[in-house]
N, C-alpha and C positions, 0 to 999 in steps of 0.2 A: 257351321252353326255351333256345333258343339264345344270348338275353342274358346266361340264368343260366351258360351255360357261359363265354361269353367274360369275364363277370366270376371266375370262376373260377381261369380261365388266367390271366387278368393277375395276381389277387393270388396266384396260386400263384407266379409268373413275380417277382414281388418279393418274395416270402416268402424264396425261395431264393435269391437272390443281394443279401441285405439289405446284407451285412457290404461287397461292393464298390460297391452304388448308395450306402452311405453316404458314402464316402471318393470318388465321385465326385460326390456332390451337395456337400460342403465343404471338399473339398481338389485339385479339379479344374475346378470352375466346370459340372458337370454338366457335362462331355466326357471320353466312352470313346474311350481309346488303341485302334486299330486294332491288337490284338498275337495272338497265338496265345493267350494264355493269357482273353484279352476275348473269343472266336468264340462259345464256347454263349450268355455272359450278353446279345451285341449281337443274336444271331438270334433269343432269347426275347422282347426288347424288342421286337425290328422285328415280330416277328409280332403281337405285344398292340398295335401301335400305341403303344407306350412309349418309343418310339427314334427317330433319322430320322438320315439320311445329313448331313453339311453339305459343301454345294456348294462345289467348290475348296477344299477342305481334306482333309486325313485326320482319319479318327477319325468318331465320331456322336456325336448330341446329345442328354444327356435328354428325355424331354418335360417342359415348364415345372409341366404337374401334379402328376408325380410329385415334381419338387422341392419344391411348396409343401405335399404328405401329408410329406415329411418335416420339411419344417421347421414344420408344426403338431404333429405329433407328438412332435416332440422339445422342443418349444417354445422352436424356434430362427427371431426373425420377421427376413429379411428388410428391410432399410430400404426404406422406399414412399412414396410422396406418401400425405399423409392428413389434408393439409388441406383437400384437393378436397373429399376425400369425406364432412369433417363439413360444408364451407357447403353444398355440395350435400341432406344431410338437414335441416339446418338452413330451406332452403329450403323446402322438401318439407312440414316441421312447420308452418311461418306457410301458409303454403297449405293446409293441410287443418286449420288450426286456421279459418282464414276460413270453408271449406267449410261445417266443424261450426256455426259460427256465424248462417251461413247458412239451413244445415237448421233450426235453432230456429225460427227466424222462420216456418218455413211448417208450413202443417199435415198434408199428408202425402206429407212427406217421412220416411226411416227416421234418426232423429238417431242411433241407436245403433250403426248401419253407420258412420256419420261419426264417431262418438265413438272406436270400434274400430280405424280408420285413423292417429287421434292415437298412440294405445296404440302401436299400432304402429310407426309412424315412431319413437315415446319410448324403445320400446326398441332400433331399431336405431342410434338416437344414442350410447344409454347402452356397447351390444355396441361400435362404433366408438370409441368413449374408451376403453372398456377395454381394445380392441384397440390401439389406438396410446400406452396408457402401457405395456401387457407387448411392444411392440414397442421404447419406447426403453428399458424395464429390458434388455432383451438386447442391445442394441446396448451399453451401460455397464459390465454385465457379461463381453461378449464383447469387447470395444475391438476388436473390426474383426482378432479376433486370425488370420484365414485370410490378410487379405489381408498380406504380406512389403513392399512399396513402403511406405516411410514418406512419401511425399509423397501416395501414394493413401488413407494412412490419415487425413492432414490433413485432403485433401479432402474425405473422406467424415464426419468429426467436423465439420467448420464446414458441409456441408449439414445436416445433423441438427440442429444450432445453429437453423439459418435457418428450419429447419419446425417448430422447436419454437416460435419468435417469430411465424410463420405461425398457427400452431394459436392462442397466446394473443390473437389477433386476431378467429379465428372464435369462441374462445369469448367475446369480449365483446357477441357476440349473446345469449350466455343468459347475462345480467347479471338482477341482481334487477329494476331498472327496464323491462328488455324483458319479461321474464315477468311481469310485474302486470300490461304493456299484454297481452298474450294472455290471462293469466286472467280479465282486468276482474271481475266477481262469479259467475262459475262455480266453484262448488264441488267442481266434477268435475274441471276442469279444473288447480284450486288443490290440491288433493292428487296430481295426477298431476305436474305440473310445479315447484311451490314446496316441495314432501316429495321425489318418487321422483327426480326427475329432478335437481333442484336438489342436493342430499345427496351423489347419485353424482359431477356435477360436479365438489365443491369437494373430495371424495377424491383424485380423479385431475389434478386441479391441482396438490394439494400434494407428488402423485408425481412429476406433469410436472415442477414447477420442480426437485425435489430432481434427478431427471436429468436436467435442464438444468444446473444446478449441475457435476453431476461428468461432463458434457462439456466443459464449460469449464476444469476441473480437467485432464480430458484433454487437449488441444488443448497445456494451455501445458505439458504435459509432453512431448509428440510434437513441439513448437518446440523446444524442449531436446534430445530426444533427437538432433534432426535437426543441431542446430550440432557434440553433440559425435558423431556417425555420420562426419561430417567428416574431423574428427581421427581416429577410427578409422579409418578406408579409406586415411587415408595411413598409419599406423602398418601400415597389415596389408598395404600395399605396398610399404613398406619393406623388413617382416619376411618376406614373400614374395622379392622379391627377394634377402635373404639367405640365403633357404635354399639359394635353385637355386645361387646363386652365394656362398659363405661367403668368398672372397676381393675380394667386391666391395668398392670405395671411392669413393664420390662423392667427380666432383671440381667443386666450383665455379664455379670458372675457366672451365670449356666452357661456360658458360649465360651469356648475356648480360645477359638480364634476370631476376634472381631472381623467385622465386613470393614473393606477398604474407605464406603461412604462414613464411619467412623473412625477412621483413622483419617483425621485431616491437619491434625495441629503441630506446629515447628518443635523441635526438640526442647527442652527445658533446662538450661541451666540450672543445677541447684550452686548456689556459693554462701559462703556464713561470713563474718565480719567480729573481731575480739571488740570486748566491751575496753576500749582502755583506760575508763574511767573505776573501772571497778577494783577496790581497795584486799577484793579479796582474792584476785589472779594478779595481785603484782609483784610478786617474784616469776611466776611462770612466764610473765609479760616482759622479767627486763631477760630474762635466760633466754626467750625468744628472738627480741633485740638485740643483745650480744652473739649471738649466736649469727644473723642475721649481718652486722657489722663484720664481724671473722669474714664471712663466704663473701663480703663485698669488696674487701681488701684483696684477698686470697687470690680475686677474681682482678682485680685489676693489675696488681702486681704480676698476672698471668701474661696479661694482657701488653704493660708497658713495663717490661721487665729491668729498661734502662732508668725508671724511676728509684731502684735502692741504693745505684752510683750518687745520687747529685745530692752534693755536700752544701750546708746553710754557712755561710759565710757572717758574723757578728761585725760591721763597717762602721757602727752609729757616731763613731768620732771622725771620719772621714767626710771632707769637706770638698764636694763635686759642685762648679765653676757651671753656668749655665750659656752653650755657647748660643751667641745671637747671630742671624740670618745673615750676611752680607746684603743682598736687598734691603733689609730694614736699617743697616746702618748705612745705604748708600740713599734711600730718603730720610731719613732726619740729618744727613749732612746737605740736601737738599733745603730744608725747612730753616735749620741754621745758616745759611745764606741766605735767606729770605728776612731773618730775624735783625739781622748783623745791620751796623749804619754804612756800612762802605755797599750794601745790596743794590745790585741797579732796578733801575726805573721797571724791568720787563724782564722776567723769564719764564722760556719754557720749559716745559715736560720733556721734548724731544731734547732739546740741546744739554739738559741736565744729562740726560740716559748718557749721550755719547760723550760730555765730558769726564764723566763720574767711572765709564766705560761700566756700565752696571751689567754683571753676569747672571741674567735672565732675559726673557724676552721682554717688546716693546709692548705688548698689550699684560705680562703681570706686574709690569714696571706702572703703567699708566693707574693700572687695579688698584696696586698697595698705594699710591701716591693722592688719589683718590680716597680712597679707606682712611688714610692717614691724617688729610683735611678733614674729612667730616668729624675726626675723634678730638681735632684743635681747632675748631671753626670761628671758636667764640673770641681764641687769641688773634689768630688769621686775620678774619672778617673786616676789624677797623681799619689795616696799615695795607691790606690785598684786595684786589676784584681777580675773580676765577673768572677766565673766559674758555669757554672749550667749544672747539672749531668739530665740526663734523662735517659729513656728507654721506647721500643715499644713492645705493644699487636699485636700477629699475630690476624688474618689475617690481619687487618687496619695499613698498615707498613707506613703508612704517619701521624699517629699522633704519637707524643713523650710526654712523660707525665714527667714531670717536679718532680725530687724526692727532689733535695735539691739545694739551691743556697749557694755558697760559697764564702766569701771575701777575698782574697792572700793578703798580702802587698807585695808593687814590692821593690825591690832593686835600691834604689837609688844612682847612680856613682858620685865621687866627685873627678870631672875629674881635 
C-alpha cells in the first residue's frame, strides 16, 4: 500500500504544478529559481523525490525522469546518441540469431525460446529506429528553437549531422546481403527479417535522409543568420547608443585603427589631366609634347632598329606599265568572238575554257565570265540569249550547280 500511495503523491505533485514544471523542463533547462513564488511547487518535488538541491548554486534541479515523462508525452525527443544503441542491438541480433542456429542442431534444446529472443531483439531494433527518426522529426521541426546562442544552435545542428552519418553506418549492417547471410534457408527467419524488419528499415531511411536533408538546409541558414547577427548587434549598438545619447557624434579621428566593418571600399585612383586649352601652360605643354615625341621615336627605333637602313627613293618620272590578268584577257577575247560578224550561231563557256586553254580553274573561269556579262549586259542582251545549264545533288535540292553557260544568237526580224 505504501508504494500505491507514494505513487500517488508524486503524480498528484505533478498534476498540479504541470503548467510551471512545463516552462521549467523547456525554457529553463529543468532548473527551479529559488523565489517565493517556487516554495510550495520545490517542497512537493523534494518530498516525491522529483527535485534535489544543486551544490554551490541557488535554485533546484529537476529530476532527469520527470523531464524525459514530459518530453514523451509531449513528443518533444531530446537529441541523444543513438547510434550506440542500434550497433549495440544490432549486435545482440547476430548473437542470438547464432544461438537460434545453434539450438537447431541439437535435439533438446528449446529452439522456440531462441526463436522468441530473435523476435525480440527485431523488435527492439524496429522501436529504436523508430525512436530515433521521431527524434530527428523533432529536432527539424523544433530547430533547437529554446536554445537563443546562435552558435550553440550550429553546434547542436552539425552533431545531429554527424549522428545521422553515424546511424547510416550502422544501418549498413542490415543491408540485404547481411540478412541473406543470417537467414541462409530459414524460413522463419526470412519473414521475420527480409518482410518485418527489412520493410520497417527502408521506411525510416527515407525519413532519416529527408531529415538529414533539412538539417543541412538548417545549418546553412544559421551560417547566414550568424554573418548577418553581426551587422545587427552593431546596428543595435549604434541605435542604443543613440538613444541614451541623441547628441552623440562619432568622431574618427580618436581611433587609430579603424574596425575592419569600416574598411570596406576599393582602392581609389587618384589621376589629374593637363588643361591643353590653356594659353598659359603652353610652352610647358609643347616641351611636354616634344619631350614625349623624342621617347616615342627613341622607342621605336629601339624596337625596329632595321627602320634607319631604308632609304626613300624619288621615281615621280618613272612610268610603271599595269600588268592585266590573263583570265581577263582570255574573257574579253571571249566576248570579242561573240561581238565579231564571222561569230557562230552557239557558244559555250566550257569550249571557250578549253580552246582558249585558260590557266585557271573551271568554276573562276565560269565566275569572271559571268561577272563580265553582267558589267556589258546592256551591249550583250540585243544580239545573245544566256542560257545556263545546271543540276542538283540530293539530298541539298536547293543548290544548283552550274555546269556550263551558253551564248544563243537571237533572231533578228526585219519587220
Amino acid at each position: 500500500m505504501g508504494r500505491r500511495e507514494d505513487a500517488k503523491a508524486a503524480v498528484g505533485a505533478l498534476h498540479r504544478h504541470t503548467d510551471a514544471l512545463s516552462d521549467v523542463c523547456y525554457l529553463n533547462q529543468g532548473q527551479i529559481d529559488e523565489v517565493a513564488d517556487n516554495d510550495t511547487m520545490i517542497s512537493t518535488l523534494q518530498k516525491n523525490k522529483l527535485a534535489y538541491p544543486i551544490d554551490g548554486l541557488s535554485g533546484y534541479q529537476l529530476h532527469g525522469k520527470v523531464r524525459g515523462l514530459f518530453d514523451h508525452v509531449t513528443r518533444r525527443h531530446r537529441y541523444r546518441e543513438s547510434h550506440s544503441r542500434l550497433a549495440g542491438l544490432i549486435e545482440d541480433l547476430e548473437s542470438s540469431i547464432l544461438s537460434y542456429r545453434h539450438a537447431k542442431t541439437k535435439v533438446h534444446t528449446d529452439v522456440d525460446f531462441a526463436l522468441s529472443e530473435v523476435k525480440e531483439i527485431v523488435m527492439d531494433i524496429m522501436d529504436a529506429i523508430g525512436d530515433t527518426v521521431e527524434m530527428f522529426h523533432s529536432v527539424v521541426n523544433d530547430e533547437f528553437s529554446v536554445v537563443s546562442d546562435i552558435d550553440e544552435r550550429i553546434r547542436q545542428t552539425r552533431r545531429c549531422i554527424d549522428d545521422i552519418s553515424k546511424i547510416n553506418i550502422v544501418f549498413e549492417s542490415l543491408g540485404v546481403s547481411q540478412m541473406q547471410r543470417w537467414v541462409n534457408v530459414d524460413l522463419q527467419l526470412e519473414n521475420l527479417l527480409m518482410k518485418i524488419l527489412k520493410s520497417h528499415v527502408d521506411r525510416c531511411l527515407l525519413d532519416l535522409v529527408a531529415s538529414g536533408r533539412k538539417l543541412h538546409d538548417m545549418l546553412a541558414k544559421l551560417i547566414t543568420d550568424k554573418k548577418f547577427q553581426h551587422v545587427n548587434n552593431l546596428i543595435d549598438a549604434f541605435s542604443g547608443k543613440f538613444k541614451k545619447d541623441p547628441g552623440y557624434r562619432p568622431n574618427i579621428d580618436s581611433v587609430e585603427t579603424p574596425p575592419d566593418c569600416l574598411i570596406q571600399s576599393e582602392a581609389i585612383f587618384i589621376g589629374g589631366y593637363a588643361n591643353t586649352d590653356s594659353a598659359i601652360d603652353e610652352v610647358t605643354l609643347g616641351d611636354i609634347a616634344q619631350t614625349a615625341m623624342e621617347k616615342r621615336e627613341a622607342k621605336l627605333t629601339k624596337e625596329h632598329p632595321e627602320a634607319e637602313n631604308i632609304t626613300v627613293e624619288h621615281r615621280t618620272s618613272e612610268t610603271i606599265e599595269e600588268e592585266i590578268d590573263p583570265l581577263i584577257i582570255s574573257v574579253e577575247q571571249l566576248f570579242d568572238a561573240l561581238m565579231s560578224p564571222a561569230a557562230p550561231d552557239s557558244l559555250s563557256a566550257c569550249y571557250a575554257y578549253r580552246a582558249l586553254n585558260v590557266n585557271a580553274t573551271l568554276e573562276d573561269w565560269m565566275l569572271t565570265v559571268m561577272s563580265y556579262y553582267s558589267a556589258q549586259k546592256r551591249a550583250i542582251d540585243p544580239l545573245w540569249k544566256l542560257r545556263i545549264s545546271t543540276h542538283i545533288e540530293e539530298p541539298i535540292n536547293g543548290t544548283h550547280y552550274v555546269d556550263d553557260i551558253t551564248f544563243e544568237r537571237k533572231v533578228v526580224s526585219h519587220g
